[in-house]
C-alpha positions, 0 to 999 in steps of 0.5 A: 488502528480501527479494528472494526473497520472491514475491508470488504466494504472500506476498500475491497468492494469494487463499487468501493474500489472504484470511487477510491482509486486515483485517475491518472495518478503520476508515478514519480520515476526515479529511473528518469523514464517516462512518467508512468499514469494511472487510466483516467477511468481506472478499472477495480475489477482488473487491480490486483495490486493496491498501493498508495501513493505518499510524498515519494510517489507509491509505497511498498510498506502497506499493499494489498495483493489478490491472490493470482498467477499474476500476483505469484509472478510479479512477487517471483520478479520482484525478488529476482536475483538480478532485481535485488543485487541492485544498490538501490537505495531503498532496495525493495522500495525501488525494485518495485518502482522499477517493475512498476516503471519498466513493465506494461503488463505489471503497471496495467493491474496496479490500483493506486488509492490516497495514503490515508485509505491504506496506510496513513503516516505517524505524522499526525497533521492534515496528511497522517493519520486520523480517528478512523483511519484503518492503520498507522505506518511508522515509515521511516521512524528509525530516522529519528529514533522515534519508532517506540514512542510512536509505537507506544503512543498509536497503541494506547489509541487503537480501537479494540478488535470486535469480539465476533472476529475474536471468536470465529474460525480461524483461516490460517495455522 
């Protein structure tokens, strides 16, 4: 939605990160386990997973992943056979809320941030999406079959993308 918006310095930055992520953040679990929280002093420099929490807890619809041997683990686990055969309701909502709830040593490299830093909603009130934002998420508008007209109307407000990105080389095939 606001293509101008890096984001180097509107949420990658670790000085940025840093002030961003949320101490001791309450993972809602669905598993009836105990309640997974964010350090109080979070570390940017050990995230390699950005999430940010909605309503329902985390969001598995918008992230951010650091390239690393951690991250091409925890994306081999999460789509896991065994992880994905589960009849979960929200099946890969859910599975990442298992890694996240069962395992240490994935919880300890996840950063959470406010919804609106990474993905504010289509609602437009004080928790969806506002001018500057740096993206829209049409969660669950297949619910009331509003997906087009959210499309339709968040496209006519979205800010061009600047000529300079347009121009440059670009780093993928």
């Amino acid at each position: 939605m606001t293509a101008s918006l890096p984001l180097s310095t509107h949420l990658l930055a670790p000085s940025v990160l840093q002030q961003k992520l949320l101490p001791s953040y309450s993972l809602p679990s669905i598993f009836n386990s105990t309640t997974r929280i964010t350090p109080a002093a979070p570390n940017a420099t050990a995230v390699d997973l950005i999430l940010a929490c909605d309503w329902a807890g985390v969001n598995a619809g918008v992230m951010l992943l650091r390239r690393s041997a951690w991250t091409d683990m925890l994306l081999d686990l999460w789509m896991d056979p065994l992880l994905i055969a589960q009849d979960w309701p929200a099946r890969e909502q859910d599975a990442l809320v298992h890694l996240l709830d069962k395992h240490d040593s994935i919880w300890e490299r996840v950063g959470v941030v406010a919804q609106a830093d990474l993905d504010a909603n289509a609602f437009e009130d004080e928790v969806g999406w506002h001018e500057g934002d740096l993206l829209v998420h049409f969660a669950g508008c297949w619910v009331r079959n509003e997906c087009e007209a959210n499309w339709e109307r968040f496209w006519r407000r979205r800010s061009p993308v600047p000529v300079r990105y347009l121009q440059g080389a670009r780093q993928w095939a």
